[in-house]
N, C-alpha and C positions, 0 to 999 in steps of 0.2 A: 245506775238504772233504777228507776222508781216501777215496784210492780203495780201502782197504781194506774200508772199509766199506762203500762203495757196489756192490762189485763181485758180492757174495754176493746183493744185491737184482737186481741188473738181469741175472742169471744166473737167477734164480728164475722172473723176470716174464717174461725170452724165452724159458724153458721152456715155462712155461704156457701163452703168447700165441702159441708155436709147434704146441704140443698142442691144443689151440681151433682153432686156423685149420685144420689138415691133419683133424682130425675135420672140423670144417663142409664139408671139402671134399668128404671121402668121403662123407659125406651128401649134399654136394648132385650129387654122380656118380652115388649108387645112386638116387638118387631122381628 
């Protein structure tokens, strides 16, 4: 396993997984 290659993935997915979470949050604050 090349971390080169894994690294551009799991930077992708805790972007996401971080943008998901902090929206549902504000969501579930305003609501």
């Amino acid at each position: 396993m090349t971390t080169a290659a894994l690294t551009p993935e799991m930077a992708a997915l805790g972007i996401a997984i971080g943008l998901f979470f902090s929206l549902l949050c504000y969501l579930t604050t305003n609501l």
